[in-house]
C-alpha positions in Angstrom: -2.7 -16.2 12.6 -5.7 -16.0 15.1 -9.1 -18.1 14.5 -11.1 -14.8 13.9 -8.3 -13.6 10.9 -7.8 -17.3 9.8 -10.2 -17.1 6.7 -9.1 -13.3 5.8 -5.2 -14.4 5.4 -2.7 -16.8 4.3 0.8 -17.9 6.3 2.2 -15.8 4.2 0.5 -12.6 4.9 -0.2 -12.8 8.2 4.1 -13.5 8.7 4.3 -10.1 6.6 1.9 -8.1 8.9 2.9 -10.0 12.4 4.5 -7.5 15.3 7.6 -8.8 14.8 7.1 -7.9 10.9 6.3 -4.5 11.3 8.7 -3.7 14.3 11.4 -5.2 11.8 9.9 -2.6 10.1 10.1 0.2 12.1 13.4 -0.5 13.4 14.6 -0.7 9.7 14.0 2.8 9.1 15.2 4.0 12.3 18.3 2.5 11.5 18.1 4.0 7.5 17.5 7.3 8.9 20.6 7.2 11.5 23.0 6.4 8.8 21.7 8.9 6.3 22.0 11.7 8.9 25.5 10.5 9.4 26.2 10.6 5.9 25.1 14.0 6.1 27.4 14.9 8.9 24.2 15.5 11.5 24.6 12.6 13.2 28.0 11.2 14.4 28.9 7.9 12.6 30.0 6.3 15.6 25.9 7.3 17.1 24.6 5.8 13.6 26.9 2.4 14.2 25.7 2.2 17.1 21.7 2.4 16.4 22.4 0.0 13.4 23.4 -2.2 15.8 20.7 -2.1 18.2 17.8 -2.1 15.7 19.8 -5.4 14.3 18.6 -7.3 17.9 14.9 -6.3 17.3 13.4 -8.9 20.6 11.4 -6.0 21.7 8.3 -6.4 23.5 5.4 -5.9 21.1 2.8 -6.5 23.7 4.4 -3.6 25.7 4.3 -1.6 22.8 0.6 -1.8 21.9 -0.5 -1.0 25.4 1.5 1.8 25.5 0.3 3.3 22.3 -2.9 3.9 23.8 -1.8 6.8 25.9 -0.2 8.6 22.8 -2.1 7.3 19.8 0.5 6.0 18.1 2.9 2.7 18.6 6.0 5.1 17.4 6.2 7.3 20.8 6.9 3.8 22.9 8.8 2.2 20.3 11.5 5.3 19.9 11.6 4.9 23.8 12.2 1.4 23.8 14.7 1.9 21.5 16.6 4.7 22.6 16.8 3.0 26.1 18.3 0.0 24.2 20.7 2.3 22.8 21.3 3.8 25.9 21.9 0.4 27.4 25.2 0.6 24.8 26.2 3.8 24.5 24.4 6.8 26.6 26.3 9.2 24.2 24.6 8.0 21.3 20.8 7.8 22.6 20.1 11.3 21.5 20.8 11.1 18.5 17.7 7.6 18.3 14.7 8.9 15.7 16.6 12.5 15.6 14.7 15.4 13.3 12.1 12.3 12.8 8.4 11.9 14.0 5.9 9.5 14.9 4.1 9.6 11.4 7.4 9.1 9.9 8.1 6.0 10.8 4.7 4.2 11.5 4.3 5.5 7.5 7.8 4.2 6.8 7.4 1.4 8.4 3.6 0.5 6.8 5.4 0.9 3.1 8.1 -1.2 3.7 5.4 -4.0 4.8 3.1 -3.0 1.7 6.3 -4.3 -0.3 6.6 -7.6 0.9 2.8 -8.4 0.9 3.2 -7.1 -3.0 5.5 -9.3 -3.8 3.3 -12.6 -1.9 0.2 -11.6 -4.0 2.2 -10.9 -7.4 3.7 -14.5 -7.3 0.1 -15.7 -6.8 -1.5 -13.4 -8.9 1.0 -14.7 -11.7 -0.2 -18.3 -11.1 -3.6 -17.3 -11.6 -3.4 -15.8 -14.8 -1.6 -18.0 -16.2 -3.8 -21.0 -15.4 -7.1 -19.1 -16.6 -5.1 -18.9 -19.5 -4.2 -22.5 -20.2 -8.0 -22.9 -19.3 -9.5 -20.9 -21.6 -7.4 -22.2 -24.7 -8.3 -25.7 -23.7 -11.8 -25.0 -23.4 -11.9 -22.5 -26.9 -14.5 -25.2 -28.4 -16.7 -26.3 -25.5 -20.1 -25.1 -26.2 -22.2 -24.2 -23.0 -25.5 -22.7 -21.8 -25.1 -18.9 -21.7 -27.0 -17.9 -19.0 -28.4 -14.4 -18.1 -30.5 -13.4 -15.0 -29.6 -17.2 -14.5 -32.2 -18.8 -16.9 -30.7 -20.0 -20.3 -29.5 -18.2 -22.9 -28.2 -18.0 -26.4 -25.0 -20.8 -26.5 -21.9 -19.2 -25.7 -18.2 -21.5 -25.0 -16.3 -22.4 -21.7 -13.2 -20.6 -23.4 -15.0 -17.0 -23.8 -16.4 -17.2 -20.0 -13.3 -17.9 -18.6 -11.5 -15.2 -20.6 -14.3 -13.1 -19.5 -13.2 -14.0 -15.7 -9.4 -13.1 -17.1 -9.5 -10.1 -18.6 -10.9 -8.1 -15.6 -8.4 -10.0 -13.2 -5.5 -9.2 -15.6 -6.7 -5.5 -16.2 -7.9 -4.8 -12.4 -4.1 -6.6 -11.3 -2.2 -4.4 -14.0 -3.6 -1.3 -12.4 -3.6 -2.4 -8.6 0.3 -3.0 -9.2 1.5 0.3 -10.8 -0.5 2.3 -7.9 1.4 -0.7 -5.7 4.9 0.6 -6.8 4.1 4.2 -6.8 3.1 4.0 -3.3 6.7 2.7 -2.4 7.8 6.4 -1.1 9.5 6.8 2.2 8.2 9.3 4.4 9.9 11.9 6.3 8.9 14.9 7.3 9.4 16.0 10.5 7.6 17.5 13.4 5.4 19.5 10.4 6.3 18.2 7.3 9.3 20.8 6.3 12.3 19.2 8.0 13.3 21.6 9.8 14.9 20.1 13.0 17.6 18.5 10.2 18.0 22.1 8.6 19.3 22.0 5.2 20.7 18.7 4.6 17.0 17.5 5.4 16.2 16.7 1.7 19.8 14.9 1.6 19.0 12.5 4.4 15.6 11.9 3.1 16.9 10.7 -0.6 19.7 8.7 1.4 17.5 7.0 3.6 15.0 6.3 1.4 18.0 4.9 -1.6 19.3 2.7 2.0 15.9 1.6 2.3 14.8 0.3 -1.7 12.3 3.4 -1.7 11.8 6.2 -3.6 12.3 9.8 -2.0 9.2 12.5 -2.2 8.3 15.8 -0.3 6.5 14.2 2.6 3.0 13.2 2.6 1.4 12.6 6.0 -1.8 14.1 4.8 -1.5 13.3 1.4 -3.0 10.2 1.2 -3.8 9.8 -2.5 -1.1 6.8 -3.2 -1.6 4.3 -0.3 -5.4 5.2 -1.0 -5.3 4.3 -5.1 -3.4 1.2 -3.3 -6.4 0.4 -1.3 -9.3 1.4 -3.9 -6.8 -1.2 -6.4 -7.7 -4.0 -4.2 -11.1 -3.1 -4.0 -11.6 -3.5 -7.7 -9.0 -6.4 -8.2 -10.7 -8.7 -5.4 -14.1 -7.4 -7.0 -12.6 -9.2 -10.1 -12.0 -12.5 -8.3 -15.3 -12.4 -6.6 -16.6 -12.3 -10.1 -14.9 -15.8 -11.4 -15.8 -17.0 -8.0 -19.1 -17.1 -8.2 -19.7 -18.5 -11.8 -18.0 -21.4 -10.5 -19.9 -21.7 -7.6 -23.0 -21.5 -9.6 -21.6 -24.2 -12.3 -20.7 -26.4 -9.1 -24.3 -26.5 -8.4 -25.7 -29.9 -8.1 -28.7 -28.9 -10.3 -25.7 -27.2 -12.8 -22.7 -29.7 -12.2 -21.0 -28.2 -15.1 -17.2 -27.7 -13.3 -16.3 -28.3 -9.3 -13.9 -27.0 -7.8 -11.6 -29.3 -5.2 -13.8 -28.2 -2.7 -14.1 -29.6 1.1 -16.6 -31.5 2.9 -19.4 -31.1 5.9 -19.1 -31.4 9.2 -22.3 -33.5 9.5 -22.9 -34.6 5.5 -20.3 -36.5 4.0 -21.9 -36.4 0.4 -21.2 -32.5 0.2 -18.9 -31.6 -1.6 -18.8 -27.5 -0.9 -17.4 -24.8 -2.7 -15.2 -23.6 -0.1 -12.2 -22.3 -2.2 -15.0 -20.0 -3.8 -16.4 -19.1 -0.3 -12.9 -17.6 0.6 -12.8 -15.7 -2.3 -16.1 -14.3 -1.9 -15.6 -13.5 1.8 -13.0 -11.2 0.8 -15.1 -9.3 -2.1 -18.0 -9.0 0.4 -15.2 -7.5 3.2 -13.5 -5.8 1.1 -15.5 -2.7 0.0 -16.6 -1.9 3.3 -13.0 -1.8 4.2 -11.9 0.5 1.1 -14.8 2.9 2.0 -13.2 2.8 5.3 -9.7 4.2 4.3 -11.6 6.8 1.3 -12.9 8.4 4.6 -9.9 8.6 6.7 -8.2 10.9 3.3 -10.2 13.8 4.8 -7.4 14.6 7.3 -6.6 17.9 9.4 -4.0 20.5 8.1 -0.4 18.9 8.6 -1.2 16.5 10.8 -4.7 13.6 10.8 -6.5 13.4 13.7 -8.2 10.4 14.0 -7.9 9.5 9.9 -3.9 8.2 10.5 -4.9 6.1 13.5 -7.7 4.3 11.5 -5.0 3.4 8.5 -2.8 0.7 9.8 -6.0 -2.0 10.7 -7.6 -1.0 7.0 -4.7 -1.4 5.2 -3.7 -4.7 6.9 -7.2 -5.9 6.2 -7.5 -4.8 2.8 -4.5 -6.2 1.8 -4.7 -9.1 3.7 -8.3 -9.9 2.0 -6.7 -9.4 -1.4 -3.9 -12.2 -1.1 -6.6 -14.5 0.7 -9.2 -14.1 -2.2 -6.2 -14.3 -5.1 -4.5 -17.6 -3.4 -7.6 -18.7 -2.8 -9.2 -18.7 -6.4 -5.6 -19.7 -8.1 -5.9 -22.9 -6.0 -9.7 -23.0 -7.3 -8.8 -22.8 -10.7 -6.0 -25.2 -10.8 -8.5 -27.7 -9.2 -11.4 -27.2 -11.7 -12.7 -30.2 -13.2 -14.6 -29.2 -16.0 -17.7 -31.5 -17.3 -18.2 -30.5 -21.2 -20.3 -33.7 -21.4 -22.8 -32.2 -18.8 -22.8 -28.8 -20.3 -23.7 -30.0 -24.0 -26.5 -32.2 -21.9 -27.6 -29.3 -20.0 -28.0 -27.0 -23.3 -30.0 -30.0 -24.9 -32.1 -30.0 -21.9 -33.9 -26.7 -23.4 -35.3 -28.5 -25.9 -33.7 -26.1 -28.5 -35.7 -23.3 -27.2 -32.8 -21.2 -26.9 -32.4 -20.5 -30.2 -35.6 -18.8 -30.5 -33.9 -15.7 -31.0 -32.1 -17.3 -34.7 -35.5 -18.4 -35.5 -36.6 -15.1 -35.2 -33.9 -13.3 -37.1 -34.7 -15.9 -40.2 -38.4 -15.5 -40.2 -38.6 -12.1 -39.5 -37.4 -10.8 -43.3 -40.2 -12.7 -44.9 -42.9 -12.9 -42.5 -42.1 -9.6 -40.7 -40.8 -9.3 -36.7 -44.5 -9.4 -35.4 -45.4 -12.7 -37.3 -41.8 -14.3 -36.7 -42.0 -13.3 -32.9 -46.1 -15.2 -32.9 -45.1 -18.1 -35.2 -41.8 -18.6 -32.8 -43.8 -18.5 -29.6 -46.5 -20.9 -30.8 -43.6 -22.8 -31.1 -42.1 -22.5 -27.7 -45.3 -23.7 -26.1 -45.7 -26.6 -28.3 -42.2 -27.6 -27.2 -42.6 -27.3 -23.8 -46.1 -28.5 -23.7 -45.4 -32.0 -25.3 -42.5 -32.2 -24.9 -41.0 -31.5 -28.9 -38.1 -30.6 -29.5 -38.0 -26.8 -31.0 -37.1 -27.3 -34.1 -39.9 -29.7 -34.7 -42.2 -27.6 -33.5 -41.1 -24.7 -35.2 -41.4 -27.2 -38.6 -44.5 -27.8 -37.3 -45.5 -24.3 -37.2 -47.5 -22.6 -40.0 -45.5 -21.5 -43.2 -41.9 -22.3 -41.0 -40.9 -25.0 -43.6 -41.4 -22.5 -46.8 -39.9 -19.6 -45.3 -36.6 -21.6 -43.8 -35.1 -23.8 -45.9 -35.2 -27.5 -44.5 -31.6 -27.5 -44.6 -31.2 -24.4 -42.0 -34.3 -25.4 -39.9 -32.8 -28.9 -39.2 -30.0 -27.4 -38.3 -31.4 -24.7 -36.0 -30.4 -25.8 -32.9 -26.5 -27.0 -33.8 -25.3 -24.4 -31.1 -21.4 -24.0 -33.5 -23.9 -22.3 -35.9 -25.2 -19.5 -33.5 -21.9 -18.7 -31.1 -21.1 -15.5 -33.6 -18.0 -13.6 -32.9 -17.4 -16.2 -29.5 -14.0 -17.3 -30.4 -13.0 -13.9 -31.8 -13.5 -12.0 -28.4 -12.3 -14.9 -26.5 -8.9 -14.3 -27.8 -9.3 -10.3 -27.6 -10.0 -10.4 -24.3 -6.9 -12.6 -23.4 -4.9 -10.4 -25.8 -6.0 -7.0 -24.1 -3.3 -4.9 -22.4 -4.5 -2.7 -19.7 -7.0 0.1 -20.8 
């Protein structure tokens, strides 16, 4: 991969969208599509052998190819040259038949899909490794009681197990859909010089449901202005690396030296050895800050011309490798984040006694308030918020303290008004909901 792409990938990705990758690609179909129109007596068999053969060399000059696919707009025109003067190299008689009742769109398309499939299955296997460790994590941590925190001051008390199943059920949900639009984008394309097939006459559909069946794809009328299915692709990962962003940043935030609730494995500073930085979370968060940008990108390049895009197709293949890239990035990123976390339950319950008790103001509310009334409860509560944080009393003492608190609330419940198991409510019960949900 190249310095500028190095945080925006993995090795694994970058393999799967590297020239030789996607003229593996390219020559793939080439190859599908000579032995389907062989099949279909359009082609001669011994033609098909023959550019089977060649497009099993690859070697040719991407370099070449890119420069060339200025002039014409597309990399396909110079790439069905190269090839058929490879062919040509073998057997003159059977260079006419190279990319025969094809075009350009055909097998750039092609080709993108069949590269779409084997950055699926990188980000499945690490999407799988995810889930399942935010799982693990959040049924180890069903009992650790936390600071909730909302417009990040302190909250009611909430658990470790429910925020991380709150992180899971998004990632699981957004992944399920991402992966059905995924598959359903697998569709060869094949259309011809206008999309009807025409230069292959009647046995066009044949070929098309051959090639595609030679190449693992499923067959359709073809699309090269229909870009709903790669586009649901695209919007997926918009949403699913949205997801990730999401878990990334609570970490981040717990990592916080002022927080120090989890940390991540982190990495250190060029010129301060004590930092410990969030840099898994950094990756993760690169991508959901690239990523929308890049979607909006490919929503605008839909809007394409009659049969044929002009300008909308050319803009495709550096979106989509972006896009996708920037989803495997974030995902491997935060897996590795998550199997890393070091979780500090000691620092959390310190951190939530740290309030004072103050964050239970809302319980003493809800227990005054049906014998005093709301407007008293709310007045007798805050008196006792600024006598807490003025001297330095703990809530419930000053809440004992407080006028009439000690009739109204039995001493039993008062001196137990700031156990945070008493006030988590239905906590546990949506934890597990949300790691039981299905896609909605």
């Amino acid at each position: 991969m190249s310095l500028i792409d190095c945080l925006a990938t993995t090795d694994a990705l970058a393999e799967v969208f590297s020239d030789e990758s996607v003229l593996g690609a390219m020559l793939e179909f080439e190859a599908a599509l000579a032995r389907a129109s062989a099949q279909a007596g359009v082609v001669p068999a011994a033609a098909a052998a023959v550019i089977t053969e060649a497009a099993a060399r690859r070697g040719f000059n991407a370099p070449d190819i890119a420069t060339d696919a200025r002039s014409g707009a597309t990399p396909a025109i110079p790439f069905v040259k190269a090839l058929r003067a490879r062919v040509r190299e073998m057997d003159p008689a059977s260079a006419e038949y190279v990319h025969a009742g094809a075009t350009s769109q055909d097998v750039t398309d092609t080709a993108l899909v069949l590269v779409l499939r084997r950055a699926q299955r990188i980000i499945s296997a690490d999407h799988e490794r995810l889930e399942g460790t935010l799982r693990a994590l959040s049924e180890h941590h069903a009992g650790t009681v936390m600071l909730g925190r909302t417009l990040l001051q302190p909250a009611a008390p909430t658990t470790f197990g429910l925020k991380v199943a709150a992180w899971t059920a998004p990632i699981v949900r957004s992944w399920r859909r991402l992966d059905r639009a995924w598959t359903r984008a697998m569709v060869i394309q094949l259309g011809g010089a206008a999309g009807t097939l025409a230069a292959l006459g009647d046995p066009g559909p044949q070929i098309a449901e051959s090639a595609a069946r030679d190449l693992g794809l499923r067959a359709a009328p073809p699309w090269h202005t229909d870009r709903d299915r790669p586009g649901a692709l695209i919007a997926g990962c918009g949403l699913y690396v949205a997801a990730l962003g999401k878990a990334a940043r609570d970490v981040a935030l717990l990592m916080q030296a002022e927080v120090q609730e989890a940390a991540e494995p982190g990495g250190g500073s060029s010129s301060m050895p004590q930092k410990r930085n969030p840099s898994g979370c950094a990756l993760v968060l690169a991508a959901a800050a690239r990523t929308p940008g890049l979607v909006a990108s490919y929503l605008t390049a839909m809007a394409q011309e009659h049969e044929r895009g002009l300008g909308g197709i050319q803009a495709e293949w550096p979106i989509v490798s972006a896009t996708v890239q920037s989803t495997g990035a974030a995902v491997a990123a935060l897996a590795s984040v998550i199997e890393g976390l070091a979780v500090d339950s000691a620092r959390m319950r310190a951190n939530l006694e740290a309030t004072g008790g103050t964050i239970f103001a809302e319980r003493a509310v809800l227990l005054l308030a049906p014998s005093l009334g709301r407007d008293r409860a709310e007045q007798l509560v805050a008196e006792a918020i600024t006598a807490s944080r003025g001297r330095d009393v703990p809530f419930a003492a000053a809440l004992k303290n407080a006028a009439g608190a000690e009739q109204v609330i039995p001493s039993g419940v008062l001196n137990a008004i700031d156990e945070p198991a008493r006030y988590l409510g239905s906590a546990e019960r949506f934890r597990k909901q949300l790691l039981g949900q299905s896609d909605e």
